[in-house]
N, C-alpha and C positions, 0 to 999 in steps of 0.2 A: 359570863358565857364565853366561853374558846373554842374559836373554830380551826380546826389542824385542816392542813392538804398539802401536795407534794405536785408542783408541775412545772415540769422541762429543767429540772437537774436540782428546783430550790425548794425546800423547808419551809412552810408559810405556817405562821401561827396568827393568830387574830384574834386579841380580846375585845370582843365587839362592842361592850358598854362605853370603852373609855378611847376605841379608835384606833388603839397601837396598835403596828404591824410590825413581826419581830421575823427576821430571817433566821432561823437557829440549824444547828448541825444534830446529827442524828441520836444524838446522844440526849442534847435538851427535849427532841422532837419526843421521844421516847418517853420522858419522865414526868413531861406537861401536866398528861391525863391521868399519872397517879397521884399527884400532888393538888389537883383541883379539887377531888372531894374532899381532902381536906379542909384546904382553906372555907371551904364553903361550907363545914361541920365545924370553922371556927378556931382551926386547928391553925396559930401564926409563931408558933416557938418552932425557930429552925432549927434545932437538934433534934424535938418529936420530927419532924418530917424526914428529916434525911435520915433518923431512923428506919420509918418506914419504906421509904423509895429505897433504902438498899436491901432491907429484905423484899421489898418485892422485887427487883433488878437482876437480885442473886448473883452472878456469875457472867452477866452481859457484858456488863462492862467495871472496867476497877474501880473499887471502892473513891480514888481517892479521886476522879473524874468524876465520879455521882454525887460525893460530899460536895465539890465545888460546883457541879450546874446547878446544885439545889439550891447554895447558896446566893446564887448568881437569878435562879427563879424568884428567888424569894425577895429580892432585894427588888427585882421589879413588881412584884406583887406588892410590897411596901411604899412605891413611889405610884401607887395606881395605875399602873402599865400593862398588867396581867389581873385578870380574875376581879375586874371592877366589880361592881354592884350597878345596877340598873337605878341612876338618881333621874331618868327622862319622864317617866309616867304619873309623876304627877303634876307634869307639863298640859296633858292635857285634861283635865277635870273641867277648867273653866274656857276649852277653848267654842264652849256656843256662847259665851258670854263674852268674848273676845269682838272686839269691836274691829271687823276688817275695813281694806280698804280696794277696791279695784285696780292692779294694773297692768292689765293685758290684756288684748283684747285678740279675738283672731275674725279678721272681716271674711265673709265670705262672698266677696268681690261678683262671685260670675257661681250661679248653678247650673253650670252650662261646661262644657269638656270639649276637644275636637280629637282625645282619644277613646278608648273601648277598653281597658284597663281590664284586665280577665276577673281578678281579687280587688276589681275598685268597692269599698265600704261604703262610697257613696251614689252609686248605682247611674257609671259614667258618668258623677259631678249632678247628676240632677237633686242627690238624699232623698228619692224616692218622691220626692214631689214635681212639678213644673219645672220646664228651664226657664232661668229667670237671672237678669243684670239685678247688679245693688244700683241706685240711683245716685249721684253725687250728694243730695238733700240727705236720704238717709245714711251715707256714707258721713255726711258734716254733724249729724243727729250723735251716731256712733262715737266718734269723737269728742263733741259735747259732753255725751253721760260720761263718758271716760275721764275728762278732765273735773266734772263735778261729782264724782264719787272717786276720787283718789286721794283723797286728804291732801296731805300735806307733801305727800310722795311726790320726789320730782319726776323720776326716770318713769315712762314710762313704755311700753311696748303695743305696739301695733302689727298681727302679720298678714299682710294680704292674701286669701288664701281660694282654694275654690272645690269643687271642676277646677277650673282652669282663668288666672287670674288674669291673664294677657288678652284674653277677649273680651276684657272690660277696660283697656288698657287707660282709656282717655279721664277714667273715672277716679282707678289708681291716683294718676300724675294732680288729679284735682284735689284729691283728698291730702295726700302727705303736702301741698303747698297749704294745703287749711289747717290744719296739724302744724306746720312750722308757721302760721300766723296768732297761733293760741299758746307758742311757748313765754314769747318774754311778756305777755300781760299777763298770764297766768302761772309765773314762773315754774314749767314745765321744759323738757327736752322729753319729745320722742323719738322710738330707737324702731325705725319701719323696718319689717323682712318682707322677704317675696318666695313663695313657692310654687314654682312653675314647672309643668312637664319638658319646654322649651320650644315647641313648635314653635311660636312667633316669635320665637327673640330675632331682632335685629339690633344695628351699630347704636341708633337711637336709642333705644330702650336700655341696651346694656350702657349708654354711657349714662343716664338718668340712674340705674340701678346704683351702678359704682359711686355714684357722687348721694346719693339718697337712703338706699337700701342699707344697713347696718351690716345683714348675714343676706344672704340669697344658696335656696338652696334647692338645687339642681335633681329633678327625678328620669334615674335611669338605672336600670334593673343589673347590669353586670356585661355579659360577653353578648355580643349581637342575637345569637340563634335563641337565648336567654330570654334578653330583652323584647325581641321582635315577637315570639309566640305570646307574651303576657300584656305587652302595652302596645298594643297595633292600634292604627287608626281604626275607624268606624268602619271604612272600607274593609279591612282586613290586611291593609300592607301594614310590614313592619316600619316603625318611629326611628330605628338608631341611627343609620346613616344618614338622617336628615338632623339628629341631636348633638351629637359628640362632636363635629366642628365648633358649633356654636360652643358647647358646653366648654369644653377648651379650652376657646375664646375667650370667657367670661373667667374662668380659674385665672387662667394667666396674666389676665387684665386688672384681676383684682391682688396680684402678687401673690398667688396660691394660700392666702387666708382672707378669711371670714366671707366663707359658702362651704356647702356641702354638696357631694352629689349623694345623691340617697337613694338607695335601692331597697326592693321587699324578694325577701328569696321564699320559695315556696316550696310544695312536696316535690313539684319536677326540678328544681337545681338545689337538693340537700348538698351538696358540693359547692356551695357557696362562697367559701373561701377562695376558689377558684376565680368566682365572679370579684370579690372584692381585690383580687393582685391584678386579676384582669384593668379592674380601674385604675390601681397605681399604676400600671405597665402603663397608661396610656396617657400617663403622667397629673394623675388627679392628688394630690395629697392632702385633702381631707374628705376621707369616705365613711357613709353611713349604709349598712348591709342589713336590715332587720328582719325577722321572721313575721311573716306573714298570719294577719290572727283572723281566723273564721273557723265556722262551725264545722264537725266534722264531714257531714254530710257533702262539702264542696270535695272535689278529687283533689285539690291541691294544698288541703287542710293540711297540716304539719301533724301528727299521729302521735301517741308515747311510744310507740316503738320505734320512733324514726331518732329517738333523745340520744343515745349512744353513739349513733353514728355526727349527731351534729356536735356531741362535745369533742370526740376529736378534731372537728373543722374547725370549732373554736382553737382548742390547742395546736393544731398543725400552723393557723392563721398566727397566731402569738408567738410561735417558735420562728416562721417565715420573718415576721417584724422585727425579731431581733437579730435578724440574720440582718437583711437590709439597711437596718439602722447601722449596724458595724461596716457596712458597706457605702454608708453617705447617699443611702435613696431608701429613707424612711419616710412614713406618711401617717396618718393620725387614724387611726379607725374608732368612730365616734363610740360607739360601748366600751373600749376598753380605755376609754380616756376618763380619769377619777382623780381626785383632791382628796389625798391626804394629810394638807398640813392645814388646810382653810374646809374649802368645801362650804355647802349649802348650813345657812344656821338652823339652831335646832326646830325649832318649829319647823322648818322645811321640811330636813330629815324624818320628823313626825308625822307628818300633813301633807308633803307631796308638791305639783303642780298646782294644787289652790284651784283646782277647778271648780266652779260652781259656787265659786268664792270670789279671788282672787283674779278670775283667770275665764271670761266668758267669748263664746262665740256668738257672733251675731250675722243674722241671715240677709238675705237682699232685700226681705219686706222691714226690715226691721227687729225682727224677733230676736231673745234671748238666748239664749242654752247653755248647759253647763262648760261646756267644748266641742269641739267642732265633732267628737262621735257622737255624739247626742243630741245632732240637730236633724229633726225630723219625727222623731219621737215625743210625740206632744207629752208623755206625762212628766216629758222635762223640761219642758217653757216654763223658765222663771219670768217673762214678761218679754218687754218690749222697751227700743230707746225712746219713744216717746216717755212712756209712765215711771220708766224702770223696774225692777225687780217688784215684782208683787207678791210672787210666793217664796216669802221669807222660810216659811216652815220648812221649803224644800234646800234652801241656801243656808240655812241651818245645818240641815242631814247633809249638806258636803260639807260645812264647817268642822261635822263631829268626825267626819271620817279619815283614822290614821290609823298608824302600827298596831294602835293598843285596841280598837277593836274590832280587829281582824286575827281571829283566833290562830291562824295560819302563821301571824308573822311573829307572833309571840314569839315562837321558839325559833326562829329564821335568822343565822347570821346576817342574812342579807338588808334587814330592815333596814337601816336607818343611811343604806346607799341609794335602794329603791323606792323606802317612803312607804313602800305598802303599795304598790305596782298599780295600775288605772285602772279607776272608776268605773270607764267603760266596759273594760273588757273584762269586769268581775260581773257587771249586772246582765251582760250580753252570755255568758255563760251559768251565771249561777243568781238570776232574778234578782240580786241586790247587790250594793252599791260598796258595802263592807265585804266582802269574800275576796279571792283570790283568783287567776286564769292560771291553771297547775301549772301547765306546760309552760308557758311564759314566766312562772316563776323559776324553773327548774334552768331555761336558760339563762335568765338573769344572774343566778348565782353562779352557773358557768364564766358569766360574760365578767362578773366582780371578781372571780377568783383568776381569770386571765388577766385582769387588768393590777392587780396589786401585782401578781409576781413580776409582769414588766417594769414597774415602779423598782422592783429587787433588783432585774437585769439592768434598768440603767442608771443605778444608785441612788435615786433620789430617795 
């Protein structure tokens, strides 16, 4: 499969089975899509083909430029560079027989918030049930099953998450000392994050983070009037001026790597990009800007008619970064950051975040879930850390779910960047677990198709 596209001055070709990324001039760009169905009818004698490519080219361009890119196609076609064949699928046949292992866990520290988040999915940090603390006991519980279902794996991940994780603060700091008391008897290292809105950071906390925290990742929406209308306190004041000192703080402190500050743009700032330079202007350099995912019915649901105007934000955003980067004040914007020469292995690419797998949330009582969007919705309690996982049937059905049976991504250059895009936000629009969220996929491939041709602009 080849997928062509043309953005901000470059040529992108992309044979998706085998990964290669080919910058070609308009000439190759041209001849790509007549030469495909051949190979793919089996057609590898490079005299039949530049036969053909030059009657159908006629007169575009000279003959003796079309003999040689065909040659030159073809030669990558020969080194499996162009026009792979699809050898991934039957990777997954045995993967419910696939014996996983646990290692991630995401705590949900505090169901409890001290903001009013307009598009919070967890309904102000409560997930639709009680506000409620995790206890240190079931916080050590958490850990436990984590350590006794992770085989042989060292690394493992912990991210304390909520509502709002800082108002459990004391529980936090108990847990990652119980966590580093379980690595050299259990030859383990865990790798804690923290995702906080930032009201309560202080000097304390931030110097615990820096020496403890792996990533810390900072939530704040973009330009004040932005930010202040979607994440106001309970009160109704706006958050920013009481976040972005701090927030700063904590970047700078950490030598402007490993944290994020992360914002959700919605239908009121389509202009997004706007908020995302806004962040570097303010000297953030690694920002995270996502689309907001909810049902149509909310007024600040993202629309399909709204898709046009966000793909030029994407592309205006990618032309901007390159601009900056030529100028010595570039910054990392999390979607458009990809591996092309390593990258997630295959099963990943196949299978995803391993949620439901791999990859569980666990609540302040104890409960199970496939990930933290699926906590609160009982028909997805896989168990609890006391018993652990009981309903395998269901940890099963995330085991089976990847590219291949999601009819959607069959044909999708994007699969094996995205995985077959989340769980959640297929069963939250389309009652199951295997489909697709359109819209979210439509940017995704925007977001992949931005991020290689930057790969083009800075040669790597």
């Amino acid at each position: 499969m080849i997928h062509q596209y043309k953005n901000n001055g470059y040529n992108i070709v992309m044979d998706v089975n085998s990964g290669s990324v080919h910058v070609v001039d308009e000439l190759v760009y041209d001849i790509i899509p007549l030469i495909e169905p051949l190979v793919e009818d089996g057609v590898k004698d490079v005299e039949t083909v530049r036969s053909a490519v030059l009657n159908l080219t006629g007169d575009s361009y000279p003959a003796g430029e079309v003999s040689e890119a065909v040659e030159e196609v073809m030669e990558l076609a020969a080194a499996g560079q162009l026009f792979a064949p699809d050898v991934y699928e039957s990777y997954v046949f045995d993967f419910k027989k696939r014996k996983t292992v646990v290692k991630a866990l995401c705590l949900h520290i505090a169901h409890d918030c001290n903001l009013a988040c307009r598009y919070c999915f967890a309904g102000e940090g409560e997930y639709h049930g009680k506000r409620e603390l995790m206890s240190p006991e079931v916080g050590k519980k958490a850990l436990d099953f984590l350590v006794a279902n992770s085989g042989s794996r060292v690394n493992l991940e912990v991210d304390f998450f909520g509502g709002e994780p800082l108002l459990n603060w004391e529980t936090v700091r108990e847990l990652v000392a119980y966590g580093r008391s379980l690595e050299e008897p259990y030859n383990k290292k865990f790798r804690f994050t923290l995702t906080t809105n930032g009201v309560l950071l202080n000097d304390e906390i931030q110097e615990f983070a820096n020496r403890e925290m792996a990533n810390v990742v900072l939530s704040i929406d973009g330009r004040k009037e932005i930010h202040d209308a979607m994440r106001p306190f309970r009160g109704g004041q706006g958050s920013y001026d009481v976040i972005v000192p701090k927030f700063r703080k904590v970047a700078d402190s950490r030598g402007q790597t490993d944290y994020y500050v992360r914002g959700t743009f919605t239908r009121e700032n389509l202009d997004f990009s706007e908020d995302v330079l806004h962040l570097a202007d303010l000297g953030f350099e690694q920002i995270s800007v996502e689309p907001v995912v909810a049902q149509p019915s909310e007024p600040y649901a993202i629309r399909q008619e709204d898709l046009p105007f966000l793909m030029e934000q994407y592309d205006r955003l990618a032309g901007e970064m390159i601009k900056r980067r030529r100028e010595g004040k570039g910054f990392n914007f999390f979607h458009f950051m990809i591996d092309l020469q390593g990258g997630p292995c295959v099963v990943k690419r196949l299978s995803g975040c391993g949620s439901g797998t791999e990859y569980l949330a666990v609540t302040p009582g104890g409960d199970l879930y496939p990930c933290h969007q699926f906590v609160g919705n009982e028909k997805f309690l896989l168990g609890n850390v006391n018993e652990g996982i009981v309903r395998t049937e269901l940890s099963d059905e995330f085991k089976c779910c990847n590219v291949y049976a999601k009819e959607k991504c069959r044909s999708c250059f994007a699969r094996f960047y995205c995985s077959g895009g989340c769980a959640a936000n297929s069963y939250n629009f389309h009652g199951n677990i295997n489909d697709a969220y359109d819209i979210g996929c439509e940017l995704q491939r925007k977001r992949i198709e931005c991020a290689i041709m930057l790969k083009a602009a800075s040669g790597e």
